[in-house]
LOVEX-543626 format. One record per residue (C-alpha): residue in one letter; x, y, z. Coordinates in steps of 0.2 Angstrom, whole numbers. Each point is the difference from the previous one (the first is absolute). Last residue first. Example, Ala and Ser with C-alpha at 12.3 -4.5 7.8 and 13.67 -1.06 7.14 Angstrom:
<rs>
+------+-------+-------+-------+
| keba |     u |     v |     w |
+------+-------+-------+-------+
|    S |    68 |    -5 |    36 |
|    A |    -6 |   -17 |     3 |
+------+-------+-------+-------+
</rs>
This chain:
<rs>
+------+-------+-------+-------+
| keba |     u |     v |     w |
+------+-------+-------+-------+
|    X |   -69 |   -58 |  -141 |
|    X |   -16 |    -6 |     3 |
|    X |   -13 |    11 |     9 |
|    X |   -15 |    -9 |     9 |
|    X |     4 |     6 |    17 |
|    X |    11 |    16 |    -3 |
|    X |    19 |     3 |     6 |
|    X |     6 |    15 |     6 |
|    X |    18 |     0 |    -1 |
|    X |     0 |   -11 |   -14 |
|    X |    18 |   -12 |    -3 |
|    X |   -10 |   -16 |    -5 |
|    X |    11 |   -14 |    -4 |
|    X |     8 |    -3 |   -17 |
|    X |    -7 |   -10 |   -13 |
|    X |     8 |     4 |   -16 |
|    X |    16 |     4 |    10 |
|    X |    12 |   -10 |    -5 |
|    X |    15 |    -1 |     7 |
|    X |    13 |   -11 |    -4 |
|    X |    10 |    -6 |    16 |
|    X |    18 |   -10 |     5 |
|    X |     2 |    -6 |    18 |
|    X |    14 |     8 |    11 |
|    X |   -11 |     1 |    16 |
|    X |   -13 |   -13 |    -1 |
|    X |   -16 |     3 |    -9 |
|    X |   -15 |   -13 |    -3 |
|    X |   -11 |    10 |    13 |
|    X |     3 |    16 |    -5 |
|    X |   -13 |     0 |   -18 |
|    X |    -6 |    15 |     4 |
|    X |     6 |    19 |     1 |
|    X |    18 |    -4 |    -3 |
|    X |    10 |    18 |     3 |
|    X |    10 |    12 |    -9 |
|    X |     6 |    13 |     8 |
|    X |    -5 |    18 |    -9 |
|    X |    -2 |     9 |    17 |
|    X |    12 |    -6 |    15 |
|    X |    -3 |   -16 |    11 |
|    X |     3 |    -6 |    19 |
|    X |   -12 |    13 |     8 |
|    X |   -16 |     7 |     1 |
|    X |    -8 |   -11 |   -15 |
|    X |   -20 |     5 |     0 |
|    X |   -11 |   -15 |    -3 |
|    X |   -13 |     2 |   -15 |
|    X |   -15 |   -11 |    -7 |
|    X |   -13 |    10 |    11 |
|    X |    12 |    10 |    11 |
|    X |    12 |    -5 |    14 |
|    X |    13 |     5 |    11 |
|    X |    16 |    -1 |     2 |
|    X |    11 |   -16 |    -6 |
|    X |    19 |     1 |     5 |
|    X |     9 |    -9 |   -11 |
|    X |    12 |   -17 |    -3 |
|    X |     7 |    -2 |   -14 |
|    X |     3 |   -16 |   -10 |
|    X |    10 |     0 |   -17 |
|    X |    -7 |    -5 |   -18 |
|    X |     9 |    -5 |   -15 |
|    X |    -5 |     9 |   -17 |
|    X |    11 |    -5 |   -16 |
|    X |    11 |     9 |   -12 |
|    X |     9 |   -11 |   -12 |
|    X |    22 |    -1 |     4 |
|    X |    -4 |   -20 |    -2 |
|    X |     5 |    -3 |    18 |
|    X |   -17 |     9 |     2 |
|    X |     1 |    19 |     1 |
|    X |    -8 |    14 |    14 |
|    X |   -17 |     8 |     6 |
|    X |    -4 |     1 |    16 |
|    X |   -19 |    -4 |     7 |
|    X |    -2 |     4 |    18 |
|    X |   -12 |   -14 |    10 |
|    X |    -8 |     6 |    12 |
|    X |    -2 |    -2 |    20 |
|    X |   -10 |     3 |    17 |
|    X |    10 |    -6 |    14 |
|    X |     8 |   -15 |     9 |
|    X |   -16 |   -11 |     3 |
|    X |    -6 |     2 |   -17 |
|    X |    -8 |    12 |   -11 |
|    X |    -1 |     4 |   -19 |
|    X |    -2 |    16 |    -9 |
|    X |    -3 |     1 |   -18 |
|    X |   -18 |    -4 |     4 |
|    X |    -4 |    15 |     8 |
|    X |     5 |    10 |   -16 |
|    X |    13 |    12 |     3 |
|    X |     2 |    17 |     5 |
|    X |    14 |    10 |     5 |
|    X |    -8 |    15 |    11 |
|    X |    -5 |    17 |    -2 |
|    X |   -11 |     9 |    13 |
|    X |   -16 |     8 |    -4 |
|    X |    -4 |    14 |    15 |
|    X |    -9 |    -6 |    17 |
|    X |   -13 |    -8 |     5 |
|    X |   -12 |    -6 |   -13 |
|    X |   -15 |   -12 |    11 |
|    X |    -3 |   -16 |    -9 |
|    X |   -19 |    -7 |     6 |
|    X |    -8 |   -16 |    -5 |
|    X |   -18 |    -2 |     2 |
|    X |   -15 |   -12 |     8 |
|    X |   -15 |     5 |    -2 |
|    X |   -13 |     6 |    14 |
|    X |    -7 |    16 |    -9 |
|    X |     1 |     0 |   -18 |
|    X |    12 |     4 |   -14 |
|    X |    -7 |    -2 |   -19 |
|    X |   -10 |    15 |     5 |
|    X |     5 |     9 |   -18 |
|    X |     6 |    15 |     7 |
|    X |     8 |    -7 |    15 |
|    X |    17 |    11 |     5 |
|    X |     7 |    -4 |    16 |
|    X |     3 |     6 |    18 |
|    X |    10 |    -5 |    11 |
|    X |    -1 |    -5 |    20 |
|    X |    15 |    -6 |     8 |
|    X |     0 |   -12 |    18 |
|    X |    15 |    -3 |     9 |
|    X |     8 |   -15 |     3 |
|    X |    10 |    -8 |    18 |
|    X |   -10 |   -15 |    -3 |
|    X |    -9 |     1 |    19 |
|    X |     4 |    17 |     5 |
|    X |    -9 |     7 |   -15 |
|    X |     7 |    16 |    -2 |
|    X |   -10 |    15 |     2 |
|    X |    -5 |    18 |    -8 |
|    X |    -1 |    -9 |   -16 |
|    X |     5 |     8 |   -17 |
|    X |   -15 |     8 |   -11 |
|    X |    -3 |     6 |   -19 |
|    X |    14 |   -11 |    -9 |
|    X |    -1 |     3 |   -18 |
|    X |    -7 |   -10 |   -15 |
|    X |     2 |    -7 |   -17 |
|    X |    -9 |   -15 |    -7 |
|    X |     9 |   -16 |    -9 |
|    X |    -8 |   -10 |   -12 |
|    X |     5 |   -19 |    -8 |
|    X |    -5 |    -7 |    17 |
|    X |   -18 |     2 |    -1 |
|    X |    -8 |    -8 |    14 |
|    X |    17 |    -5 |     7 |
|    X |     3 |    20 |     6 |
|    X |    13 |    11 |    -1 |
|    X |     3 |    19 |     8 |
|    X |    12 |    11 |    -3 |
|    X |     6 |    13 |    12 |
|    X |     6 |    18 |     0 |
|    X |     2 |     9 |    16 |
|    X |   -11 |    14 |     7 |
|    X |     1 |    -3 |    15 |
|    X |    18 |    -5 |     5 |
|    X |     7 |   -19 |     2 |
|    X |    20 |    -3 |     0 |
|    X |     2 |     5 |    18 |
|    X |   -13 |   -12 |     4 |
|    X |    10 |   -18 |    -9 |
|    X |     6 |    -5 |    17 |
|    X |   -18 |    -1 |     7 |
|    X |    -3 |   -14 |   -11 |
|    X |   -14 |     3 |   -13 |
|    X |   -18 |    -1 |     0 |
|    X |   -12 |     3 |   -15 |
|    X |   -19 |     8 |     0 |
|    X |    -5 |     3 |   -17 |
|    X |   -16 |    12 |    -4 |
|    X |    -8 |     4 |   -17 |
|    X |    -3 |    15 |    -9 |
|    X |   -15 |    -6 |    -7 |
|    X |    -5 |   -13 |     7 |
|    X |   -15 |     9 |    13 |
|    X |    -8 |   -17 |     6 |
|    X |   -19 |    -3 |     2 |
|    X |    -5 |   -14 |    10 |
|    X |   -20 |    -7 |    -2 |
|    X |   -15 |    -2 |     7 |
|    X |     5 |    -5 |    19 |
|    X |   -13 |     1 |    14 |
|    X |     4 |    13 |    14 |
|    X |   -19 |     8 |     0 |
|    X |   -10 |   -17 |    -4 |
|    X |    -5 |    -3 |   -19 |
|    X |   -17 |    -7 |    -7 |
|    X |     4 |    -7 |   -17 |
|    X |   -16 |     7 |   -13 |
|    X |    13 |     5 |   -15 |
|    X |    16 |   -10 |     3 |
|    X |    17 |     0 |     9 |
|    X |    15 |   -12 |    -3 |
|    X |    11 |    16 |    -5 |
|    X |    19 |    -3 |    -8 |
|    X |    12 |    13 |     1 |
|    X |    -2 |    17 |    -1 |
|    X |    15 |    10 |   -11 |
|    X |     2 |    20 |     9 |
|    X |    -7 |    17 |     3 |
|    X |    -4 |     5 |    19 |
|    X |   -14 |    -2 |    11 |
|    X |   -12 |   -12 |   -13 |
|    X |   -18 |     4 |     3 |
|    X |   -12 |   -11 |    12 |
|    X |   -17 |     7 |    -2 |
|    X |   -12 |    -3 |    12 |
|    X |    12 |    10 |    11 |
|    X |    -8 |    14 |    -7 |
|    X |   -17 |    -4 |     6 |
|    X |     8 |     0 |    16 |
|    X |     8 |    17 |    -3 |
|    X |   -16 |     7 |    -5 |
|    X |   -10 |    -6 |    16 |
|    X |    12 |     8 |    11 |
|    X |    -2 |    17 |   -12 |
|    X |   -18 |    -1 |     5 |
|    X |     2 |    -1 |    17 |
|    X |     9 |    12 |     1 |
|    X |   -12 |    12 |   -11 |
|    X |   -12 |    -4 |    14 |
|    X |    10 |     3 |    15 |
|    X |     4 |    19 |    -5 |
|    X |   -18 |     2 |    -7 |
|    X |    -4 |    -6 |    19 |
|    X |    11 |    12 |     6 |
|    X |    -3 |    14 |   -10 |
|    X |   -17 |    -2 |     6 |
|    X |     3 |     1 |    18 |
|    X |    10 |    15 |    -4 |
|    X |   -15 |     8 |    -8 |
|    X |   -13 |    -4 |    13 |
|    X |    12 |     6 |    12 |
|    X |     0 |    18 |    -6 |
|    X |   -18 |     0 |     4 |
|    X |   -14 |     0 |   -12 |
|    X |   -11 |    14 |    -5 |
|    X |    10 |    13 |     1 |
|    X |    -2 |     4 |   -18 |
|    X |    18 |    -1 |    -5 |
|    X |    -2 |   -15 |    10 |
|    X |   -15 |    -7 |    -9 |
|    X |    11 |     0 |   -18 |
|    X |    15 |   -10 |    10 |
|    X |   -14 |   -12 |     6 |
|    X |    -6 |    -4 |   -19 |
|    X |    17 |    -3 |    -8 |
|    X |     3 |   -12 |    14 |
|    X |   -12 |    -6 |    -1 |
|    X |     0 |    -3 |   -18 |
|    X |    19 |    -5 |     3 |
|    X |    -8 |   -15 |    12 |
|    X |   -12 |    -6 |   -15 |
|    X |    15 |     0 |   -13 |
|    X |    10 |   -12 |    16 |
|    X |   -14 |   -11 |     1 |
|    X |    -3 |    -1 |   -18 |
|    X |    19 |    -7 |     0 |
|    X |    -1 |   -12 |    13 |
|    X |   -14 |    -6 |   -11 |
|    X |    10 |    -2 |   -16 |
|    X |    14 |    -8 |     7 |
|    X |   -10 |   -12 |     8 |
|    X |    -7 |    -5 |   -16 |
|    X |    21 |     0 |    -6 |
|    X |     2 |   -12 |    14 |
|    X |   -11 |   -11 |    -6 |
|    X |     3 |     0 |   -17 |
|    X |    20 |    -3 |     2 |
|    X |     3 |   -18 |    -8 |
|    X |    20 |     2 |     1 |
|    X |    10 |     7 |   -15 |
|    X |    18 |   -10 |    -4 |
|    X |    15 |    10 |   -11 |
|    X |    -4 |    17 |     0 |
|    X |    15 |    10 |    -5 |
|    X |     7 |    11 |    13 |
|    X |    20 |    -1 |    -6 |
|    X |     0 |    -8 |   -17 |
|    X |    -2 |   -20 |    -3 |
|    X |    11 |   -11 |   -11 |
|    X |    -8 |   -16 |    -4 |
|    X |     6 |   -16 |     6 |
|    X |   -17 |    -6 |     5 |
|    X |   -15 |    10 |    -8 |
|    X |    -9 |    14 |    15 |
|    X |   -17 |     5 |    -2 |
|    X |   -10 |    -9 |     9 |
|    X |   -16 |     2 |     5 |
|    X |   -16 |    -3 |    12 |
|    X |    13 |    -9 |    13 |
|    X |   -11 |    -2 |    14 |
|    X |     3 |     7 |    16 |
|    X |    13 |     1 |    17 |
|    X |     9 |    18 |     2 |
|    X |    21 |     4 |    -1 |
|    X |     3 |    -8 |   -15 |
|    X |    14 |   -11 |    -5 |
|    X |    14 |     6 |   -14 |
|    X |    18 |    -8 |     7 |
|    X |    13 |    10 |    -1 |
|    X |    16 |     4 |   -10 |
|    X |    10 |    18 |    -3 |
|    X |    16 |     2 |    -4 |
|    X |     0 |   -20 |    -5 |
|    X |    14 |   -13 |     7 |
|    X |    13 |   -10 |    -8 |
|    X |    11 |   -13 |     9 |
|    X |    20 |     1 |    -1 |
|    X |    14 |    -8 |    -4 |
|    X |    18 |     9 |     0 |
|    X |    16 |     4 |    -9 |
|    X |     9 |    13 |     3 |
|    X |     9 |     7 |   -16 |
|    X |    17 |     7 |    -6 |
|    X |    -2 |     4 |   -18 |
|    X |    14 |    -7 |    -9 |
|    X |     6 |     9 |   -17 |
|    X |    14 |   -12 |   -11 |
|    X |    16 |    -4 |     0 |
|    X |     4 |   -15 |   -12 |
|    X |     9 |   -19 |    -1 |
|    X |    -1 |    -5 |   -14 |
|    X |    -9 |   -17 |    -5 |
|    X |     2 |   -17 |    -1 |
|    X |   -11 |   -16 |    -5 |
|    X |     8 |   -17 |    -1 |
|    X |     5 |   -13 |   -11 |
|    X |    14 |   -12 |     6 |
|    X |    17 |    -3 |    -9 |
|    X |     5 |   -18 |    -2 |
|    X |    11 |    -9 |    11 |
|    X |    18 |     0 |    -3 |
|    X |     6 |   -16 |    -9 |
|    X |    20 |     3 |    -3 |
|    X |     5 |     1 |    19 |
|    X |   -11 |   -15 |    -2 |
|    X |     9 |   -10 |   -13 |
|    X |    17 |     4 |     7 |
|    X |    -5 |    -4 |    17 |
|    X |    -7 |   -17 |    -8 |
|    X |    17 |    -1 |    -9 |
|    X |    10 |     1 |    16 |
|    X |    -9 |   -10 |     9 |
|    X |     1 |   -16 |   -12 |
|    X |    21 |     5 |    -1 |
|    X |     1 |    -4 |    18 |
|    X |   -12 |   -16 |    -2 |
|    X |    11 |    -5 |   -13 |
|    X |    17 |     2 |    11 |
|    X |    -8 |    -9 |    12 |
|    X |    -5 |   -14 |    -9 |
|    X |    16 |    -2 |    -9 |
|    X |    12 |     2 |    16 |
|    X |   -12 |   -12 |     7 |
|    X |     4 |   -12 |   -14 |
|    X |    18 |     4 |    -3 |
|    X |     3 |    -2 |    21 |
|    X |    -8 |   -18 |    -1 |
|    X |    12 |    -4 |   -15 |
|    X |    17 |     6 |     9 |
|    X |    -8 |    -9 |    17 |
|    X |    -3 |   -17 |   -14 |
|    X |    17 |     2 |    -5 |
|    X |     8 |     2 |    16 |
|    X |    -6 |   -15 |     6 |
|    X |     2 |   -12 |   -14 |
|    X |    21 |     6 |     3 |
|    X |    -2 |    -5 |    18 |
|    X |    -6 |   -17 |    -4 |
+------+-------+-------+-------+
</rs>
């Protein structure tokens, strides 16, 4: 009994010691078959790290406003007899742009005006009888008088009939007019705007921190969505004498280039103030940068050999210190030197150590100015 139990512990141990043993050996070959199976390179976009010119810039939105805008109304009530304005039309300084039906007052013109020839005759006549002592020196005076009051009355009458006539104040663009031929207007009554475009004024506000870095006479440029693709030159003509209490801002007034009027009054624009000299900075594309809670990162291409001795690219995380922005551009203030080698898309199936081929047929945009409707 006790020899039929040692042969069946002896045979239990062989089986156990056989199944271990092979699951021992099982794992060894799958780490042998995996330290033999790396994963396969990833393709990626790259590129060098490089120093390039940066224009420190302040950055602000702003609203566009004439030189010179009003509202063309007249001062009198009548009948519109002709007009002489088209809409949209550029207009010189005094141009007539709307006549008033003036016939009556021009009759009244004229007879004001016969009594003021009658009262020089009088005049003419009394001065000729005083040198004969015929008349008093009285006479005369009361007649200078009355040629005095006469020939005021008569210019009063010329200044309404010229207000019969409403004339543009100052060269510019004139908007749309509603008005007709035979409309009967009241004095105050709008007949059109008229707009002085060329140069043109934006009003801006920046923090009261950035005032030291504001002078008059500073260059700015000026973009707006109504044609994107164009940028217009311009230099600050006025700073504030206040902040605003409220928003801790202050207002700038600039003014800017307009030849071709494609700026008007009440649009919307973007403002980049220069500050100071060009400063070089690393430079990347924005998109070679990646951001999570620990910091902003890239990944560092090195170069190095296989187990074959063939060269092969592997990758390394950094972590950087991203600066400021500009169209497809981030400035690299620390963490990298120039001619690094750095992923520029293609991050997100990267680990530290992980094989790379770069090709860069389509590589990320690197444009420092980027255009709307320009493909890199």
């Amino acid at each position: 009994m006790t020899k039929r139990m040692i042969i069946m512990l002896v045979v239990v141990g062989v089986i156990f010691g056989g199944i271990f043993g092979f699951q021992v050996f099982k794992g060894m070959m799958i780490k042998k078959y995996l330290s033999g199976n790396k994963a396969p390179p990833v393709t990626v976009t790259a590129t060098h790290v490089g120093v390039q010119p940066w224009q420190p810039t302040l950055s602000a939105v702003g609203t566009l406003r004439a030189v010179r805008g009003v509202d063309l109304s007249s001062e009198v009530a009548g009948q519109v007899r002709e007009v002489l304005l088209q809409s949209g039309s550029f207009v010189k300084a005094g141009q007539p742009l709307v006549k008033l039906n003036d016939d009556t007052e021009v009759a009244q013109l004229k007879s004001l005006q016969a009594s003021a020839d009658l009262s020089a005759t009088t005049l003419k006549r009394d001065k000729a009888q005083l040198e004969a002592q015929a008349v008093a020196q009285a006479v005369v005076d009361a007649d200078v008088a009355d040629l005095n009051s006469k020939n005021a009355l008569v210019a009063q009458q010329q200044a309404v009939i010229a207000k019969k006539v409403i004339r543009a104040p100052f060269a510019g663009k004139v908007g749309i007019s509603t008005v007709n031929p035979g409309q009967y207007i009241n004095p105050g009554d709008k007949l059109a705007t008229l707009q002085t475009v060329d140069p043109i004024l934006v009003d801006f506000l920046v923090p009261q921190q950035a005032l030291q870095q504001l002078k008059i006479g500073q260059t700015i440029n000026v973009k707006s969505d109504a044609n994107p693709k164009a940028t217009y030159a311009g230099k600050i003509t006025a700073i504030d004498a206040k902040v605003d209490p409220s928003t801790r801002n202050i207002q700038v007034e600039a003014s800017v280039s307009n030849p071709k009027g494609e700026l008007l009054a009440g649009m919307f624009a973007t403002v980049n103030v220069s500050t100071q000299e060009p400063i070089k900075y690393l430079t990347l594309p924005q998109t070679a940068v990646s951001f999570n809670p620990y910091g902003e990162v890239v990944f560092l291409i090195t170069e190095g050999k296989d187990k074959d001795g063939k060269q092969e690219l592997s990758v390394k995380q950094t972590f950087v210190t991203a600066g400021q922005t500009r169209g497809d551009q981030v400035s690299i203030t620390g963490g990298l030197k120039e001619g690094d080698y750095v992923v520029t898309s293609g991050q997100h199936k990267l680990k530290n150590g992980s094989t790379v081929i770069v090709n860069n047929k389509q590589a990320p945009s690197d444009n420092p100015n980027p255009q709307v409707g320009n493909e890199e």
